[in-house]
C-alpha positions in Angstrom: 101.4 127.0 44.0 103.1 124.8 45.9 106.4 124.5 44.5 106.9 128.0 45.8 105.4 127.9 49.2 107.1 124.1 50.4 107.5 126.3 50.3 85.4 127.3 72.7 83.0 124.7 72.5 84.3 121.6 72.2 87.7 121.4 70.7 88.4 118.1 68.7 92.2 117.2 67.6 92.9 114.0 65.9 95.8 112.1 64.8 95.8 110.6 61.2 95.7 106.8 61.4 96.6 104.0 58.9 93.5 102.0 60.2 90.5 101.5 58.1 88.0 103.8 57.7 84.9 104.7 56.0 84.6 106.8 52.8 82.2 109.0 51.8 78.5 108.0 51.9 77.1 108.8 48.4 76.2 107.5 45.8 78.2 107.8 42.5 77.7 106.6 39.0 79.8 104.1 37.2 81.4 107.4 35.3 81.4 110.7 35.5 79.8 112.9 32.6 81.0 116.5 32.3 84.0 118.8 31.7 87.0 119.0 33.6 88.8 122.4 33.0 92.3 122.1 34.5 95.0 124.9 34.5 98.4 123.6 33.2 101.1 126.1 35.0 104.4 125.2 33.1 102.7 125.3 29.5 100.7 128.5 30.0 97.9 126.7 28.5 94.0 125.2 30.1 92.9 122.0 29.0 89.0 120.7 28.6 88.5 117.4 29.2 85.6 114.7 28.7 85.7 113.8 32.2 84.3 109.9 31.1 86.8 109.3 28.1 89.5 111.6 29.1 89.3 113.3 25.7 90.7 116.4 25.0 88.1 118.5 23.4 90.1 121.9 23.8 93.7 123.2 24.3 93.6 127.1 24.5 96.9 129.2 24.9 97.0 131.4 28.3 99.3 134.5 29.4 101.4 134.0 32.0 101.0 130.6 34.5 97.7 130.2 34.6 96.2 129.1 38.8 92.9 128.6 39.5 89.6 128.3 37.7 86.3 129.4 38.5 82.8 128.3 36.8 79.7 130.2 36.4 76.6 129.3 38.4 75.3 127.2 35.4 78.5 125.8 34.4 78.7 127.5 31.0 81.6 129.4 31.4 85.1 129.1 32.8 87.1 131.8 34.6 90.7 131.3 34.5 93.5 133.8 36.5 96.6 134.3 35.4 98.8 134.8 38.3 102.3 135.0 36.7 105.8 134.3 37.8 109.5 134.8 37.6 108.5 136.7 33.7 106.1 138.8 35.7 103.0 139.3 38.4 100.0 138.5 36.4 97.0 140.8 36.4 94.6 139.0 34.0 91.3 137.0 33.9 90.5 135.1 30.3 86.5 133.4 30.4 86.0 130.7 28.4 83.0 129.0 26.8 82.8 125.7 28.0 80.7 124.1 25.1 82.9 125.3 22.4 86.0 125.8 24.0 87.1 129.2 23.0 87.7 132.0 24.4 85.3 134.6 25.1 87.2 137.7 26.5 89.8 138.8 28.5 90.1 141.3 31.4 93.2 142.9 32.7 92.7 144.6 36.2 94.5 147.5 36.4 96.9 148.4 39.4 96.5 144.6 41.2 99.0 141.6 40.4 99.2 138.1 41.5 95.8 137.2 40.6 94.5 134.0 42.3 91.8 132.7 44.1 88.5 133.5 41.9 84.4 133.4 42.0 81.7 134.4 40.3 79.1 136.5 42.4 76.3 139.0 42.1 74.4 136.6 39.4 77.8 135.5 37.8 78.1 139.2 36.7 81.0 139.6 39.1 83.9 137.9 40.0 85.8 138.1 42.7 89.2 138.0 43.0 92.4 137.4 45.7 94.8 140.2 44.9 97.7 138.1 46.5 100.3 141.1 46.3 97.8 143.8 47.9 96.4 141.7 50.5 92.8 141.9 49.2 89.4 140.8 47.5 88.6 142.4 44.2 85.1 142.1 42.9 85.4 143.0 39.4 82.6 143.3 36.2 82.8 140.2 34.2 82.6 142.4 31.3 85.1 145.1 31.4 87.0 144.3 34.3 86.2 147.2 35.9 86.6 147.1 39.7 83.2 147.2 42.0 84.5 146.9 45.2 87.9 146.4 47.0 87.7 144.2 50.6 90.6 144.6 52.5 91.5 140.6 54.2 93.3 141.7 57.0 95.8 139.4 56.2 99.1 139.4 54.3 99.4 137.5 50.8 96.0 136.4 50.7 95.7 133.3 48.4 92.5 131.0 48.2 89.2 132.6 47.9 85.7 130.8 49.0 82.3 131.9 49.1 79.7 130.3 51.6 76.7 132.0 52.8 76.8 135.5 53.1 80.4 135.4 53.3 84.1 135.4 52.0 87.0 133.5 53.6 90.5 134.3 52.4 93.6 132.4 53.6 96.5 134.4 54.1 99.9 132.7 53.6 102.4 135.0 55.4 100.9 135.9 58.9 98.8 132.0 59.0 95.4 133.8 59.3 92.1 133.1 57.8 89.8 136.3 56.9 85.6 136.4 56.9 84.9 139.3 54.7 81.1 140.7 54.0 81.0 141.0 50.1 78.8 143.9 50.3 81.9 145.3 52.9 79.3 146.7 55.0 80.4 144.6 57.7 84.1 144.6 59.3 86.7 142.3 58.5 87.3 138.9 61.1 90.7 137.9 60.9 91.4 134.8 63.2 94.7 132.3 63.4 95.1 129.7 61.8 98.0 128.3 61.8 101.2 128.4 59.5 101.4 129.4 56.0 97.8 128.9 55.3 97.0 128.9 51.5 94.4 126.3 50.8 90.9 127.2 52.2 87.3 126.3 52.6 84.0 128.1 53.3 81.3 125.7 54.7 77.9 126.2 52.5 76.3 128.5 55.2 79.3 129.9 55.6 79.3 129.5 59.7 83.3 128.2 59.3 86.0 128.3 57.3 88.5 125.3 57.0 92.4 125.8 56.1 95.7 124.1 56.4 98.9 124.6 57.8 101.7 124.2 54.6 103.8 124.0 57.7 103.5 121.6 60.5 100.5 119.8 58.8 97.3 120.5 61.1 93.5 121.1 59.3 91.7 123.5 60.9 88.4 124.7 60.9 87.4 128.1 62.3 84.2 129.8 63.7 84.2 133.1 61.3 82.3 134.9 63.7 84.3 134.1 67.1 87.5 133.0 65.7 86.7 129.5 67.8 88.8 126.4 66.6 86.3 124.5 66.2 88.8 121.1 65.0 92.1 120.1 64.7 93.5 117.4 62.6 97.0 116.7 62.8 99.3 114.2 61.2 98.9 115.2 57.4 102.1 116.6 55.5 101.2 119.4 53.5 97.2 120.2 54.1 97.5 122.3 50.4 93.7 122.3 49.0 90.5 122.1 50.8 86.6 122.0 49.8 83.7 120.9 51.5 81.1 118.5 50.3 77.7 120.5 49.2 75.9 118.8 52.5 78.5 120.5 54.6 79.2 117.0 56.1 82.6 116.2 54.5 85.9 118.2 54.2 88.6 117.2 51.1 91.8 118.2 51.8 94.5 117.0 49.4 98.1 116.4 50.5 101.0 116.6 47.9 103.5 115.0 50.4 102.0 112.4 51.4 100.3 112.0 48.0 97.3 111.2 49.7 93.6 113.0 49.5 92.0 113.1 53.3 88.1 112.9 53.8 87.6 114.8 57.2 83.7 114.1 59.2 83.4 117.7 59.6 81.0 117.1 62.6 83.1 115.0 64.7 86.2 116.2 63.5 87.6 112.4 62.4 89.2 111.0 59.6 87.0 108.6 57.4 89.5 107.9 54.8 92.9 108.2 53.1 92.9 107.8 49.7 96.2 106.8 48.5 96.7 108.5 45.2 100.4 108.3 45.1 100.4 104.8 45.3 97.1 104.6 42.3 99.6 106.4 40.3 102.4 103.9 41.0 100.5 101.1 40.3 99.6 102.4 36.7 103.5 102.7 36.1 103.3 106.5 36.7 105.2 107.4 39.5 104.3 109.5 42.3 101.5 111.6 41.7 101.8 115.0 43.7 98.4 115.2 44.3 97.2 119.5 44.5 94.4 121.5 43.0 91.0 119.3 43.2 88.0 120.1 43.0 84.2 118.3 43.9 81.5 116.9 41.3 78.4 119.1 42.5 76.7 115.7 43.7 79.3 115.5 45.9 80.3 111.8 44.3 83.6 112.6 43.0 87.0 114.5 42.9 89.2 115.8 40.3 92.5 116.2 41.1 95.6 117.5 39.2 98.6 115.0 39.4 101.1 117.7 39.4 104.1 115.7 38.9 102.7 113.6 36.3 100.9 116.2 34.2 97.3 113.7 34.6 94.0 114.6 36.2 93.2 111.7 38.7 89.8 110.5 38.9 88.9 109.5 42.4 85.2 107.8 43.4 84.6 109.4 46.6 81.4 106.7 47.1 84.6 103.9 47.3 87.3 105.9 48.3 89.4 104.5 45.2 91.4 106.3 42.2 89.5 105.0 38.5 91.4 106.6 35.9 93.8 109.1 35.4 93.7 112.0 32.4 96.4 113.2 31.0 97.0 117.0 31.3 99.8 119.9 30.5 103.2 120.5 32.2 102.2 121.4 36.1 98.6 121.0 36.6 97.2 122.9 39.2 93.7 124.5 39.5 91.1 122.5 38.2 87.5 122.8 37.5 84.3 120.4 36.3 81.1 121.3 35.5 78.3 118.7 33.8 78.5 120.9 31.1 80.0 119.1 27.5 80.4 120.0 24.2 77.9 121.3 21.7 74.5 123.0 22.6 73.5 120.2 25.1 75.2 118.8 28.2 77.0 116.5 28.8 
């Protein structure tokens, strides 16, 4: 959502260089197999995607500005919110079947608007949900929509939602917090600064830290959810907007729109391995600057997704080589994205 928000032990800070680095040490294949589910903001509509040929295998018609996406734990079904804008808050979840392409069912969630962040939990028979405009996490019945439990963040306008361990992590835009909440909420709410209008955020797998980004002044942080530690700083990226971390725990993504660049952070040392210039990909193709936003990881860990926002394409980025292979073309605004290795008929990809 960024057109609206441009709106201790040891502490490590780091300036981002132009020098060489190293990318990420994986190992990739020469294409990716799979789906890639991306949310197309402008157009109200999500796209599927071959994620080797850059097909489109489905175009399905959303409510209002569709955000983020969310996959089931075997990658069989998409979860798409629909947060709204100036025609209204948005207080709707559609599921999709990934093999076919359709639409499974809807749920509307009663009383709560700006629906954002999202993940499935409790055996993919719940998903939870950021309730922006309430400040907090929703866990709601995949089937009916019916609400479970309600977490407060702590936090004003909470956006992003991750899950690592035993734990949420919420970044709150308006009061530059980040939030550990216990799913089962037996256990009281952290809240720790951050920074400035945090939005993007990242859970590490065991859920010891959670990494976010200041949409003003440009630092990545990463916070100890139990003692509120800042554990590292990085400074000198533009907008810090998205963030994951690599399934090993060993890498953090972060992509930045501005700069139109997605960063590769050594989580352990705090240090920049590489700056993958996606902007200038885009350029070279004829394209024009890319706006890189939403992303999100291949589950090995060998490759990122990434909506082009300003081009409406999906970039394609080899994390194993730290370069940009294709590009996909998407709907007006791209902005969450998914993948799973999940294709089309009754087999995967």
């Amino acid at each position: 959502m960024l057109a609206s928000h441009l709106h201790t032990a040891a502490l490590t800070t780091v300036v981002l260089a132009t020098f060489a680095t190293h990318p990420v040490t994986v190992t990739a294949q020469p294409t990716p197999e799979g789906t890639v589910i991306v949310a197309n903001m402008d157009d109200d509509s999500v796209w599927l995607l071959d994620a080797a040929s850059g097909e489109r295998r489905a175009s399905i018609a959303t409510h209002i500005a569709p955000h983020e996406v969310a996959l089931s734990s075997d990658g069989g079904t998409a979860a798409v919110t629909n947060y709204g804008d100036e025609r209204g808050p948005g207080n709707l979840v559609q599921f999709i079947d990934v093999r076919s392409g359709t639409v499974t069912h809807e749920i509307t969630v009663e009383g709560y608007e700006r629906l954002h962040g999202a993940a499935f939990v409790d055996g993919d028979r719940a998903l939870a949900l950021t309730s922006e405009r309430t400040g907090e996490i929703l866990v709601v019945s995949v089937e009916d929509g019916a609400i479970r439990r309600t977490l407060a963040t702590g936090g004003q306008a909470s956006h992003m939602l991750s899950a690592g361990g035993d734990w949420f992590y919420a970044a709150n835009i308006v009061d530059g917090t980040v939030s550990r909440v216990d799913p089962t909420g037996r256990t009281e709410t952290r809240v720790w600064p951050a920074g400035t209008r945090t939005e993007g955020i990242a859970a590490t797998p065991d859920g010891l830290e959670g990494w976010t980004g200041s949409m003003q002044g440009g630092d990545v942080v990463g916070v100890n959810g139990e003692t509120g530690e800042v554990v590292a700083r990085v400074q000198g990226l533009s907008v810090p907007y998205r963030l994951a971390v690599t399934s090993d725990g060993a890498t953090v993504v972060v992509s930045d729109p501005q700069a139109g660049t997605l960063v590769l952070i050594d989580r352990a040392s705090g240090t920049i391995r590489h700056s993958i210039d996606v902007d200038a990909a885009a350029r070279a193709r004829g394209l024009g600057d890319a706006s890189p936003q939403g992303f999100v990881l291949s589950p090995d860990g060998a490759w990122a997704f990434v909506s082009a926002n300003a081009i409406q394409r999906v970039a394609v980025v080899n994390l194993s080589t730290a370069t940009v292979t294709a590009f996909l073309e998407s709907g007006a605004a791209p902005d969450g994205i998914g993948f799973t290795p999940v294709g089309s008929g009754s087999g995967d990809a």
